[in-house]
C-alpha positions in Angstrom: 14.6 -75.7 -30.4 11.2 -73.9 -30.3 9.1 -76.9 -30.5 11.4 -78.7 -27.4 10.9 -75.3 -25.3 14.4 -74.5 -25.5 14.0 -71.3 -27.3 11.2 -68.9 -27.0 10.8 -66.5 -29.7 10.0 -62.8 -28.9 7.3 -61.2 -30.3 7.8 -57.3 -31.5 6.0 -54.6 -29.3 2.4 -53.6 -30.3 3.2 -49.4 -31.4 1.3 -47.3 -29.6 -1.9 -46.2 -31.0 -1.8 -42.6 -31.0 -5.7 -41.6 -32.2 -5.9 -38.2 -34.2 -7.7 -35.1 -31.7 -9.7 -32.7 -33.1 -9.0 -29.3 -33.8 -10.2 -26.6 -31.6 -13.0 -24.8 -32.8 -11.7 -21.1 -32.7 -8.3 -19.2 -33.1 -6.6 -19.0 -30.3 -8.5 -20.8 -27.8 -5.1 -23.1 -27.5 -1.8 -22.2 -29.1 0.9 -25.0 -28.8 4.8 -23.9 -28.3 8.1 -25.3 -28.8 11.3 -24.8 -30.0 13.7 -26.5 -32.3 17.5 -25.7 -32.1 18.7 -26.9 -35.6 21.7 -25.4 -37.9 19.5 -23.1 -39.5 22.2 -21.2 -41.4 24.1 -24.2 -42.4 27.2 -23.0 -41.0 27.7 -19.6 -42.5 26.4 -18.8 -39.3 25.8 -19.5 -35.2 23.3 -22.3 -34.5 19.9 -20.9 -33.5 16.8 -22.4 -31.8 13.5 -21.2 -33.8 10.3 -20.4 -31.2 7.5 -21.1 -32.6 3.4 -20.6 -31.6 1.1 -22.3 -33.8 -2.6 -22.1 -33.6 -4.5 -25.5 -33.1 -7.3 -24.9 -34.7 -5.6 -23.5 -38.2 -1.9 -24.7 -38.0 -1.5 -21.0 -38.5 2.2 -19.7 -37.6 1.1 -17.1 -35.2 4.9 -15.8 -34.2 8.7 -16.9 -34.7 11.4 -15.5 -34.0 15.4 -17.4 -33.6 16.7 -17.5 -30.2 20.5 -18.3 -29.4 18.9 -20.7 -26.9 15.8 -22.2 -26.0 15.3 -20.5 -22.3 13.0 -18.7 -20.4 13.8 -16.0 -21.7 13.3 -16.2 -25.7 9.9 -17.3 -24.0 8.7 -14.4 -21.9 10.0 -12.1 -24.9 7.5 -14.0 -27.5 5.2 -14.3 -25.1 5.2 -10.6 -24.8 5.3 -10.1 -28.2 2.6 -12.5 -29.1 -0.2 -10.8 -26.6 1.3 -7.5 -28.6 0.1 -8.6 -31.5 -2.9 -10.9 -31.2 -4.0 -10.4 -28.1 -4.2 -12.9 -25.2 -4.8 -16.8 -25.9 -7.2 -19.4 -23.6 -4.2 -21.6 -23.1 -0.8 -22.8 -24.0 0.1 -26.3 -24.8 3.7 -27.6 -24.6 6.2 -30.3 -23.1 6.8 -30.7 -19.5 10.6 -28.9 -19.6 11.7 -27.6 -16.6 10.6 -24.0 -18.4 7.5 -24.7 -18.1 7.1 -27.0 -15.0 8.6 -27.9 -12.4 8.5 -32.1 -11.5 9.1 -31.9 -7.6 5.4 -32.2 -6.5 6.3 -30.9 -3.5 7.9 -27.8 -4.9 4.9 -24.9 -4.5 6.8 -22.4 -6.6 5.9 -22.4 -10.1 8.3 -20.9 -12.9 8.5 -17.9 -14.1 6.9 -18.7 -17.7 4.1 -20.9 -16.0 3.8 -17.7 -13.6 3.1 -14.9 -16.0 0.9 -17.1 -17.8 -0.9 -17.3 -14.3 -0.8 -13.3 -14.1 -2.3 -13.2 -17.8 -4.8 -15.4 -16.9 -3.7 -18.0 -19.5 -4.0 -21.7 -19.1 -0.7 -23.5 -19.0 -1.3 -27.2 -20.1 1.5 -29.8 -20.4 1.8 -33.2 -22.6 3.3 -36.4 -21.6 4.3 -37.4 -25.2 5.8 -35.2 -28.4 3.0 -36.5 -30.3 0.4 -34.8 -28.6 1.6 -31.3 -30.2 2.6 -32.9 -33.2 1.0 -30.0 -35.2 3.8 -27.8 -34.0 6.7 -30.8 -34.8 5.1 -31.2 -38.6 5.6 -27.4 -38.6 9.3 -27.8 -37.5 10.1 -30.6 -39.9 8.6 -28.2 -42.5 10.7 -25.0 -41.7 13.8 -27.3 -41.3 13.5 -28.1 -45.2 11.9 -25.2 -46.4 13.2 -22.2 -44.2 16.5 -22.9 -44.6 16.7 -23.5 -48.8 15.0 -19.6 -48.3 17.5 -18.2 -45.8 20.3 -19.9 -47.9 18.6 -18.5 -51.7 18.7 -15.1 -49.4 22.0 -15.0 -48.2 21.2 -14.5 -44.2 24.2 -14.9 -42.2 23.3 -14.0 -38.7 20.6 -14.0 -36.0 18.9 -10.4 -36.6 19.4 -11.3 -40.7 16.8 -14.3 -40.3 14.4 -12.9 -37.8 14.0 -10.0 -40.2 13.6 -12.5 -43.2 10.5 -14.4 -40.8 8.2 -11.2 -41.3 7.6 -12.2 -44.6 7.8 -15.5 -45.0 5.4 -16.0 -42.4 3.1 -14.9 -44.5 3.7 -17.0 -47.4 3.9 -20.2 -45.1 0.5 -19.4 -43.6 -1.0 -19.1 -46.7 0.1 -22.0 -48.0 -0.3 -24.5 -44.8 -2.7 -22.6 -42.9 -6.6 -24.2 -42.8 -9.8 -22.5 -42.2 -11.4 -22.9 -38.4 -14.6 -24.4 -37.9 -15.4 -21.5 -36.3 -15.1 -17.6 -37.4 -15.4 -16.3 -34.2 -11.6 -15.0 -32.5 -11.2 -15.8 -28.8 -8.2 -14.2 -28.3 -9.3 -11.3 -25.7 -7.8 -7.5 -25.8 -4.8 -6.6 -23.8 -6.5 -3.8 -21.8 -3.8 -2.2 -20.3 -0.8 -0.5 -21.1 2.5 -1.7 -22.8 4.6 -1.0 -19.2 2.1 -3.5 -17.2 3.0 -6.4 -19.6 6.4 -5.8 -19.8 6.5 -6.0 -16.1 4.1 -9.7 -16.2 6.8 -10.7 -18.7 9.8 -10.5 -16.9 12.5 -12.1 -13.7 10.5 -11.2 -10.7 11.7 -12.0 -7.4 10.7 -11.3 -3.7 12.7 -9.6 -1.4 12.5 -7.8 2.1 13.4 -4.0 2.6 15.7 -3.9 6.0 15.1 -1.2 8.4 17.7 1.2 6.3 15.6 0.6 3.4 17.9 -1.7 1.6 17.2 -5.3 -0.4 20.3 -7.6 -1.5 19.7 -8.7 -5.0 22.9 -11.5 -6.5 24.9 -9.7 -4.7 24.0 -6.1 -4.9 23.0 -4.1 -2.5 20.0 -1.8 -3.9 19.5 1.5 -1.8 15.6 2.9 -1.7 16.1 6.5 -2.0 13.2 9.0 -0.6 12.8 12.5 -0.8 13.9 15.1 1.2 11.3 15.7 4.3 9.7 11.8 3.6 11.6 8.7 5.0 8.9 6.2 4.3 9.1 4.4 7.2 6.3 2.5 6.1 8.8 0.6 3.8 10.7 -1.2 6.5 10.3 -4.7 6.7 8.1 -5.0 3.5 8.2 -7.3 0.9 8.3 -6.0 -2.7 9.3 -7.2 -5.9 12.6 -7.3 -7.7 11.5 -7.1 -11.3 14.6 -7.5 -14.1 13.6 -6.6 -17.5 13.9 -8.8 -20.8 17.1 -5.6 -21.3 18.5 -6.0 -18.3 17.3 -3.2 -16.2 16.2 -3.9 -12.4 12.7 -2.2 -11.2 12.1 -2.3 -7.9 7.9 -2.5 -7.2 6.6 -1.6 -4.2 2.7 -3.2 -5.5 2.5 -1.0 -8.8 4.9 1.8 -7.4 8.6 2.0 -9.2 10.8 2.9 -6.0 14.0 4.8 -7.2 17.1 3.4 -5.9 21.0 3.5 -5.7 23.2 0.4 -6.3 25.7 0.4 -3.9 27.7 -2.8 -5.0 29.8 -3.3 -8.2 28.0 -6.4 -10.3 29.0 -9.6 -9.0 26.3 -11.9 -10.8 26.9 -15.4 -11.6 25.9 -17.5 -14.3 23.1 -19.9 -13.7 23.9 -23.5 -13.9 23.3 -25.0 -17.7 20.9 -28.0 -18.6 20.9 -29.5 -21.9 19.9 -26.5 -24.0 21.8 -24.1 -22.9 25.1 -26.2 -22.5 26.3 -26.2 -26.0 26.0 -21.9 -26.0 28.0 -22.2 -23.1 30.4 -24.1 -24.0 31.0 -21.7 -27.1 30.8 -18.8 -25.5 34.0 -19.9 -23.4 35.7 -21.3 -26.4 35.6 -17.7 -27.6 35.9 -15.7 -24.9 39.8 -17.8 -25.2 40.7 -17.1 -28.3 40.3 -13.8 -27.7 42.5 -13.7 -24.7 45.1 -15.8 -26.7 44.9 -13.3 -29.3 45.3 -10.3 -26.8 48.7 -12.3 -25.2 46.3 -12.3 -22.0 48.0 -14.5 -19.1 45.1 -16.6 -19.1 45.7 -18.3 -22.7 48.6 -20.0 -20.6 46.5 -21.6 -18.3 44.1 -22.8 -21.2 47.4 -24.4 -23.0 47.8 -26.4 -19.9 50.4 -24.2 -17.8 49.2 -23.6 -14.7 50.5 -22.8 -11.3 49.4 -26.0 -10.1 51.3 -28.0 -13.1 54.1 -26.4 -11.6 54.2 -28.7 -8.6 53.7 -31.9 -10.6 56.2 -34.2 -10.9 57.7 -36.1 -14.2 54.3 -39.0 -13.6 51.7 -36.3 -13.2 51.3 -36.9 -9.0 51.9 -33.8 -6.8 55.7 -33.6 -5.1 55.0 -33.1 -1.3 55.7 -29.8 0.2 58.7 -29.2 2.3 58.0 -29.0 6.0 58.7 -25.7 7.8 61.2 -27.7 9.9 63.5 -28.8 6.8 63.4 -25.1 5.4 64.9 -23.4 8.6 67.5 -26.2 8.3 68.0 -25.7 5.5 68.2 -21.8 5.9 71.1 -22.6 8.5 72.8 -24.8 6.5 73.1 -22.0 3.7 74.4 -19.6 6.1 77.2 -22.4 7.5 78.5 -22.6 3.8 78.6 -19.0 3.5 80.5 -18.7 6.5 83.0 -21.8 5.7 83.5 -20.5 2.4 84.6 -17.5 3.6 87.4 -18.4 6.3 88.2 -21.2 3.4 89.0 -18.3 1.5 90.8 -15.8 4.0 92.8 -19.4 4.8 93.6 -19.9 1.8 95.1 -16.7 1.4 97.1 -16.1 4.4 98.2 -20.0 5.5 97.6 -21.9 2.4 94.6 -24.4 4.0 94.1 -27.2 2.1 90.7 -26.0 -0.3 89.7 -29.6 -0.9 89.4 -30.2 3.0 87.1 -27.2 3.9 84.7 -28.4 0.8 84.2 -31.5 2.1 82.9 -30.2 5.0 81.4 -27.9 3.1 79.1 -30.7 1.5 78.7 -32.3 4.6 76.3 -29.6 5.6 73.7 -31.2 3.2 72.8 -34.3 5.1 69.9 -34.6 7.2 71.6 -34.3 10.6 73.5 -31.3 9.8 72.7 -29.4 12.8 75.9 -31.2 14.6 78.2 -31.1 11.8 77.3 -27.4 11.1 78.2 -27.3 15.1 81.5 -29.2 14.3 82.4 -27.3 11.1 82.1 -24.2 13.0 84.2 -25.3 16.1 86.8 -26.0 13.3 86.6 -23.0 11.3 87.5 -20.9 14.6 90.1 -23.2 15.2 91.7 -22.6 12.2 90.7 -18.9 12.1 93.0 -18.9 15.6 95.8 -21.0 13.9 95.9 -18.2 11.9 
């Protein structure tokens, strides 16, 4: 069939040649980062994503630390920690996740990780391909064999367990894996200022507009700029400052390098963000828990989740919804309750004083439930004054 051309036989795809890169000269000229979300414990535990920096130019393990996700912000905080301990890299090489870019072209903005990087004056450098940083993958299919024998010959069961238990196997791993640089020198560069300015580069910051009442709406809070007695700042009206919200939680208002005190005004009404692909599965866990505890507190809401809800209510025997009664049909029907009340009680008082036939008034009784009752119920009272006269 090949030689008469009527079948043509497909030759297998070239691989991609994928050429070795040298290492960088120096430590910490480029630091690549990533994460890996693997079942680190083995089950006696929650799934964890590590983060990991390694160094380019020694394969050194500069910091890990286990996340419950891999988000921005497990970033910002090893990012923070990192320029803690080392001091601040040349540049950062990872994937192009929406963490770290953002692929609308036409989308200005950056994100926040790519933004403090900015403020720190670090290069932020993506890859097209997972085997451009394939010194940080080797180090992940490394720890996914080796880490977790040593967390499971320790006996770690939780998340602050095996960050503790990093500290000093870090050390062993680098000694092991870690390679010499080509050159001695350090260019990592010294965090000159203090531990409050990097906290503040390493965390949410958004841009907001005081009101004339001094007053920024922030997820739906209203934040109240308080000034002291004698000084209303009028200066502050209609300028833009910075909602800054801490790796803990807490909201700074900065006015340039000033902390403006405020008042919240507005209970907490903040929603959760929308989840992509790393953050779904958390998600979805923490609202598997968050039922079984309601189940096990005989909350309402464990109803609902068993599939009893008020809209099941209205659902007929083949799943479809019944239709809703028109207002029309329940004020007849309202009128024809009130006719049977009022037949069945001159059936009674008839039946007690003239001995009326029962089986007569009931079946005008049942009359009343057709669709054109209005005349019978008409009728059926003409006859029941009748007979209320008769007797």
């Amino acid at each position: 069939m090949t030689q008469a051309g009527l079948w043509k036989i497909r030759r297998p795809k070239r691989a991609r040649a994928h050429p070795p890169r040298m290492r960088r000269p120096r430590l910490g000229e480029l630091i690549q980062i990533d994460g890996s979300a693997h079942d680190w414990l083995e089950g006696c535990g929650p799934r964890m994503c590590l983060i990991g920096f390694i160094d380019d130019a020694t394969s050194r393990l500069m910091l890990a630390r286990f996340f419950k996700v891999e988000s921005t912000q497990a970033y910002l905080a090893c990012l923070s920690a990192y320029i803690d301990c080392h001091g601040v890299p040349g540049a950062c090489y990872s994937d192009r996740h929406s963490i770290f870019t953002k692929h609308d072209p036409e989308d200005p903005a950056s994100t926040e990780f790519e933004r403090a990087l900015g403020m720190l004056g670090v290069e932020s450098i993506q890859t097209m391909t997972p085997q451009a940083k394939g010194r940080i993958e080797r180090v992940f299919q490394t720890l996914q064999d080796r880490l977790v024998k040593a967390l499971r010959i320790a006996g770690v069961c939780d998340m602050r367990g095996a960050n503790d238990f990093l500290e000093s196997y870090l050390e062993e791993h680098n000694r092991r894996f870690a390679k010499a640089p080509a050159d001695e020198h350090d260019a990592h560069l010294s965090w000159d200022k203090d531990a409050l300015a990097l906290r503040r580069i390493c965390a949410w910051r958004f841009e907001r507009t005081l009101s004339k009442d001094l007053v920024v709406t922030f997820k739906g809070q209203r934040y109240i700029v308080q000034t002291a007695a004698g000084t209303p700042r009028y200066a502050l009206r209609g300028k833009k400052i910075v909602v800054c919200v801490h790796l803990n939680g807490r909201v700074e208002l900065l006015n340039g390098t000033e902390s403006l005190p405020y008042r919240v005004f507005d209970p907490l009404r903040d929603k959760a963000p929308p989840a992509d692909d790393k953050t779904l599965n958390e998600r979805v866990d923490q609202a598997i828990e968050r039922c079984a505890r309601l189940r096990s507190r005989g909350h309402p809401a464990s109803d609902n989740a068993s599939g009893k809800s008020r809209r099941a209510t209205r659902m007929g025997i083949h799943g479809w919804m019944q239709p809703m009664p028109h207002p029309a049909m329940k004020q007849r029907a309202l009128v024809a309750l009130r006719v049977k009340g009022a037949l069945r009680r001159t059936a009674s008082a008839l039946d007690t004083q003239n001995g009326a036939n029962p089986a007569q008034i009931q079946h005008w009784i049942q009359c009343c439930s057709f669709k054109a009752f209005p005349p019978i119920s008409l009728m059926l009272s003409r006859k029941a004054s009748i007979m209320t006269d008769k007797a």
